[in-house]
Rosetta silent file (secondary structure, phi, psi, omega in degrees, C-alpha in Angstrom):
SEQUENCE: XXXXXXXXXXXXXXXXXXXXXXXXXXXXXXXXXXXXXXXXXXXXXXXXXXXXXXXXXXXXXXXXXXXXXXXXXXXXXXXXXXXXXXXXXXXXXXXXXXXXXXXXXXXXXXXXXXXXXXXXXXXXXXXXXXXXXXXXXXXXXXXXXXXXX
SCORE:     score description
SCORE:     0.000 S_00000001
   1 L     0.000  130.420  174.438    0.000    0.000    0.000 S_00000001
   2 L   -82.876  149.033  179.427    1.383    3.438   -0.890 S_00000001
   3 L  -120.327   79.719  179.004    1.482    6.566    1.453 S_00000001
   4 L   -64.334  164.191 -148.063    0.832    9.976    0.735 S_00000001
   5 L  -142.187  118.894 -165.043    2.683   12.288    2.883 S_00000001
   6 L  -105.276  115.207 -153.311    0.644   15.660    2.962 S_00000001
   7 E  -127.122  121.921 -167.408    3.200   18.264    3.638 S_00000001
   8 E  -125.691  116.981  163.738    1.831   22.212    4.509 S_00000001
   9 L   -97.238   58.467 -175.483    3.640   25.210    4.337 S_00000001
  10 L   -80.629  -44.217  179.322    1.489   28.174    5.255 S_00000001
  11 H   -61.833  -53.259  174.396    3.447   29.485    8.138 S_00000001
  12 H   -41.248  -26.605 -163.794    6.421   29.398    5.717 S_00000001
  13 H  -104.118  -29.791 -150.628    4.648   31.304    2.835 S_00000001
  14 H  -140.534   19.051 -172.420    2.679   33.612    4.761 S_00000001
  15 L   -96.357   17.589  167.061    3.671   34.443    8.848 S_00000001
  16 L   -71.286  -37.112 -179.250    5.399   37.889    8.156 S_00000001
  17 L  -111.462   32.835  156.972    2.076   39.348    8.786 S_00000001
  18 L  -110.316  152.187  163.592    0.528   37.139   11.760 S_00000001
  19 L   -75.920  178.108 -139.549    1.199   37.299   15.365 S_00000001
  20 H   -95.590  -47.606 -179.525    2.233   34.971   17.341 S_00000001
  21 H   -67.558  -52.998 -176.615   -1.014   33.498   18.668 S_00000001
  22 H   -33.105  -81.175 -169.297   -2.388   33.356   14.840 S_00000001
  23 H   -18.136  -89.608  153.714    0.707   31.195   14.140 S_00000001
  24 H    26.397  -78.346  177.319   -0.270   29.169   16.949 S_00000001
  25 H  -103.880  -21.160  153.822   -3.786   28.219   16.255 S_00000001
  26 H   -32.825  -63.044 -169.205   -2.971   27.616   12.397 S_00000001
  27 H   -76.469  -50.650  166.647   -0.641   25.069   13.666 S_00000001
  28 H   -45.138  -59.467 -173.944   -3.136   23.357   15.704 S_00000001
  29 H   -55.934   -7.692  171.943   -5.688   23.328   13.111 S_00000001
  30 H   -72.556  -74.953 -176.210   -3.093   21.758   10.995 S_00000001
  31 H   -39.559  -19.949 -163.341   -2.452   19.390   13.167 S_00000001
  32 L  -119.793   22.972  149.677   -6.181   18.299   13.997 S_00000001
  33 L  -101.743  -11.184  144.487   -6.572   18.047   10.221 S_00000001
  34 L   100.599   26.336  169.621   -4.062   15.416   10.395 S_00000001
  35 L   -41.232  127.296 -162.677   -1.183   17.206    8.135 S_00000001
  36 L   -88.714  -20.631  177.671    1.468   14.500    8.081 S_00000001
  37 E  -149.554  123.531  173.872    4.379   17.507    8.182 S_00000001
  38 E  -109.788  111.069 -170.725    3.879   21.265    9.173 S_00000001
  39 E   -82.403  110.841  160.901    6.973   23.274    7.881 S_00000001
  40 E   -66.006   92.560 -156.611    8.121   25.986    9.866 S_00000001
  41 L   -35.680  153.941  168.588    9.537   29.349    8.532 S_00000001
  42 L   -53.970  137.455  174.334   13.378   29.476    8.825 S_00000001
  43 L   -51.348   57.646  155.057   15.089   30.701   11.894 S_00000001
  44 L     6.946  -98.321  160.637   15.866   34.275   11.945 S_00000001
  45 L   -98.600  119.259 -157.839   15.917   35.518   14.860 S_00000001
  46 H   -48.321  -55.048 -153.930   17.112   33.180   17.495 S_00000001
  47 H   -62.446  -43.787 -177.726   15.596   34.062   20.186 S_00000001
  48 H   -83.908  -10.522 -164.551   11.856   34.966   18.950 S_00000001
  49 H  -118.219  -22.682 -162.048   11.639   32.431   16.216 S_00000001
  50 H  -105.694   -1.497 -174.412   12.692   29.664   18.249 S_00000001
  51 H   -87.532  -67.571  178.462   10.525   30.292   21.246 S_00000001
  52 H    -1.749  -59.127 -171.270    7.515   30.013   18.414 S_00000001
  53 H   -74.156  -29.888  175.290    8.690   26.939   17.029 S_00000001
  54 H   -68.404  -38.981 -176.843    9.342   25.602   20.661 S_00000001
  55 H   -45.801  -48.652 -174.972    5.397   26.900   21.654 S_00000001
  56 H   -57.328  -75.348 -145.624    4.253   24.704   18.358 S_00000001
  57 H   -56.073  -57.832  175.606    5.623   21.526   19.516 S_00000001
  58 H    -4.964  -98.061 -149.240    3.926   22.171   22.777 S_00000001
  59 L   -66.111  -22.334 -171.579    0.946   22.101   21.245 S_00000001
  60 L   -90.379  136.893  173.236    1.194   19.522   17.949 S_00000001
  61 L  -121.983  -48.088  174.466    0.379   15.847   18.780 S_00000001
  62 L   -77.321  -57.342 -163.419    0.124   14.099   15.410 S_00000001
  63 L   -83.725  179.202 -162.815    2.420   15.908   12.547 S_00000001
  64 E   -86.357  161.932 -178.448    5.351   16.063   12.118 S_00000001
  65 E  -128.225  121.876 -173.499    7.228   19.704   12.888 S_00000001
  66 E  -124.469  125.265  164.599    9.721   20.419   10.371 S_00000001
  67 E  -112.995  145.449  171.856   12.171   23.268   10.433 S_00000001
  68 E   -77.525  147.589 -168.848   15.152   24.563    7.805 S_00000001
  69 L   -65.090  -81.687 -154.383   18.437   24.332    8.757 S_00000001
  70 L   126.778 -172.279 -151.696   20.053   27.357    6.801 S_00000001
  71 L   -83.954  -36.766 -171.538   23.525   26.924    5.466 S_00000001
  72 L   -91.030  144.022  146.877   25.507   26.551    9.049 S_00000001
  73 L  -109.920   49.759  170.517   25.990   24.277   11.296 S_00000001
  74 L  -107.097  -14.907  173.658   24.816   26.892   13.974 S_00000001
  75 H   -53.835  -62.824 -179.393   21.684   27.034   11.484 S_00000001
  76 H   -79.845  -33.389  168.638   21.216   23.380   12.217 S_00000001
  77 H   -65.662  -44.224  172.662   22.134   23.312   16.453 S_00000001
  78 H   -64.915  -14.179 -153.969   18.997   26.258   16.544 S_00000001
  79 H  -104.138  -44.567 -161.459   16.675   24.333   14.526 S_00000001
  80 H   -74.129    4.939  165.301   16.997   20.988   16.361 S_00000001
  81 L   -91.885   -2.938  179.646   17.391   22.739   19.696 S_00000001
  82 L   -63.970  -91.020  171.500   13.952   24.495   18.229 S_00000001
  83 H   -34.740  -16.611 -141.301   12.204   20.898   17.650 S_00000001
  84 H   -70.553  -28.246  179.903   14.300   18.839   20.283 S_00000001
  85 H  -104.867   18.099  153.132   10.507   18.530   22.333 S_00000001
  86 L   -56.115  134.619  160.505    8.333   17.817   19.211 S_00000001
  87 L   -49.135  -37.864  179.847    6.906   14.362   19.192 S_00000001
  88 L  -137.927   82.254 -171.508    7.823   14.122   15.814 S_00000001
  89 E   -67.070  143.919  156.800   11.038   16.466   15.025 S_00000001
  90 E  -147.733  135.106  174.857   12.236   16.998   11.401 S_00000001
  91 E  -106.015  166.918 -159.719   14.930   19.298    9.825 S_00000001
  92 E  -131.341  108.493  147.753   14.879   20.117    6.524 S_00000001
  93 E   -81.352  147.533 -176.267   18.239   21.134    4.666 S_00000001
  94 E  -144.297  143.569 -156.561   17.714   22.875    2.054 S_00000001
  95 E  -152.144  114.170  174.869   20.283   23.430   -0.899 S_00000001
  96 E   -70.500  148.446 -165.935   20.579   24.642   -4.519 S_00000001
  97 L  -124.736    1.663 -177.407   21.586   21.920   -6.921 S_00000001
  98 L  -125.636  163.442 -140.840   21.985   23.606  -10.264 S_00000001
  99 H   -68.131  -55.528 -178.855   25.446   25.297  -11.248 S_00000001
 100 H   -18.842  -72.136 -173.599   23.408   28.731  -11.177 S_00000001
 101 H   -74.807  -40.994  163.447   22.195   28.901   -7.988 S_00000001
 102 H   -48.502  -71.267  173.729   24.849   27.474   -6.314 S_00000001
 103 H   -59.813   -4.057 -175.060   27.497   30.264   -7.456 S_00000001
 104 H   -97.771  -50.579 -151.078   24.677   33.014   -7.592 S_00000001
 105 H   -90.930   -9.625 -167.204   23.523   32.223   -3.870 S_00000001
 106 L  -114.373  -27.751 -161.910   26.513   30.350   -2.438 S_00000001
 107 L    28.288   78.475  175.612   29.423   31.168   -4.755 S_00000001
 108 L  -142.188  151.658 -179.596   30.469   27.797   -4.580 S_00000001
 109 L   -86.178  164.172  171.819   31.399   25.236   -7.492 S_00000001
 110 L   -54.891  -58.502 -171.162   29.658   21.506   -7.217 S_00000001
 111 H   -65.078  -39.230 -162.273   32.700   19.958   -5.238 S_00000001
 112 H   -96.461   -8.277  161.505   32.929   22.470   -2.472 S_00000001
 113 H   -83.827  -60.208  163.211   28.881   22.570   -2.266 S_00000001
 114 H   -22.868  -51.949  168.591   29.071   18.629   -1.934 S_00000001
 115 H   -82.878  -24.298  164.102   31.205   19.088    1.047 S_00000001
 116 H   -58.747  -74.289  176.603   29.080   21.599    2.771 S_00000001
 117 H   -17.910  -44.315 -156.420   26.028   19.307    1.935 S_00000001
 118 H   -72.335  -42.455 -156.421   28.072   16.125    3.272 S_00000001
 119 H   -57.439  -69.842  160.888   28.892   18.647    6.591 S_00000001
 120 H   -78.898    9.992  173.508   24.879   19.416    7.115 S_00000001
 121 H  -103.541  -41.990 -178.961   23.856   16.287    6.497 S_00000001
 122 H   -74.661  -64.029  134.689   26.094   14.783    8.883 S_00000001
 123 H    15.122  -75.531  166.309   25.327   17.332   11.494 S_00000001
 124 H   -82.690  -30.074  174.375   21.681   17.304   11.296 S_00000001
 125 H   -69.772  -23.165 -179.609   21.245   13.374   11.426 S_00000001
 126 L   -69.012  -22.260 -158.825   23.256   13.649   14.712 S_00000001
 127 L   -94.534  -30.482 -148.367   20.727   16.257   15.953 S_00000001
 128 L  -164.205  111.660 -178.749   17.620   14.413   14.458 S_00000001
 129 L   -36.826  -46.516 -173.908   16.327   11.058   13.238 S_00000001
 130 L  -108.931  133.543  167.781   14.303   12.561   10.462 S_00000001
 131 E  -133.703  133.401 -155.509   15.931   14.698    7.766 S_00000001
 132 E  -124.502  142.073  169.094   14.163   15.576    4.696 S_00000001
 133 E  -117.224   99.703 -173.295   16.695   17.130    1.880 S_00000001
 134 E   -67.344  111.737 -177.414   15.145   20.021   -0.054 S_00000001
 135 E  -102.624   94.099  165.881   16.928   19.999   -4.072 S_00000001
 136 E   -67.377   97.235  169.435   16.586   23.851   -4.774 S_00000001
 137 L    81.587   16.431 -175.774   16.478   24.467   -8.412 S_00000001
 138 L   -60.307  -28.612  161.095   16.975   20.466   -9.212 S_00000001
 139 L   -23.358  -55.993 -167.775   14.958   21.273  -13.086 S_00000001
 140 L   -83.910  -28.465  163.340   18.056   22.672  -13.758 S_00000001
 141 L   -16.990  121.364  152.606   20.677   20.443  -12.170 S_00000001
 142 L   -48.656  148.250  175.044   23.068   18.034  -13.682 S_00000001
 143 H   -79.199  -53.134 -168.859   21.323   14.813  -13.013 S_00000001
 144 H   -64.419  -27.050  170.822   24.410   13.143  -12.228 S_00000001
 145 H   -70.261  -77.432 -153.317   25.216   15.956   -9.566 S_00000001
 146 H   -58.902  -43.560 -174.003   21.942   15.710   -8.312 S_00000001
 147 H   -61.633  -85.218 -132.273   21.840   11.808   -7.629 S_00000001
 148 H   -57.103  -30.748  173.574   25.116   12.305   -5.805 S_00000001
 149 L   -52.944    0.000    0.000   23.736   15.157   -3.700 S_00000001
């Protein structure tokens, strides 16, 4: 039997203009809709973004709570110290995979993006069983680069 995996990213697209309770009760209603992963915006500001993300997992009992690392691996110790009391933590690297974006947003070549990748990937599995890897711009990608990511 196959499993769709219903993945919602509202807070991500659209929590520059809600407050803090709005967030909040979104993310419950996600949750009691049975959303198999609720994506968190990226971490900002430490202090204010991570007591948010810690307040969700308070509150989420079924999905999963997923946040992006960023680029760092102080990017990935805030988001899994974000999640670490979600029932179901997940971080999400997220990475451009075609020669563009990598050198427009990273100014990095394939091999030296590879080793950052291998760096936050290692990293994040230490902080957290589940890690979901986000291919930014993969359309464009060598294919063979992209399998290897």
């Amino acid at each position: 039997m196959k499993k769709i995996i219903c993945s919602d990213m509202t807070l991500v697209q659209s929590s520059k203009g809600l407050s803090f309770k709005e967030k909040i009760e979104i993310a419950r209603h996600l949750d009691n809709l049975c959303v198999d992963v609720i994506h968190m915006p990226p971490i900002e500001n430490v202090k204010t973004d991570s007591l948010m993300i810690r307040t969700i997992c308070a509150f989420i009992k079924n999905s999963a709570v997923c946040v992006e690392t960023g680029a760092t691996a102080e990017g990935v110790a805030a988001a899994a110290a974000a999640v670490q009391k979600a029932r179901r933590a997940r971080l999400m690297v997220r990475l451009p995979v075609s020669a563009v974006q990598m050198e427009y947003t990273y100014h990095k070549k394939a091999p030296k993006m590879l080793e950052l990748a291998k760096g936050l990937f290692a990293a994040a599995t230490a902080a957290c069983s589940d890690v979901e890897f986000f291919a930014e711009d993969a359309t464009r990608a060598d294919a063979s680069f992209l399998s290897e990511m």
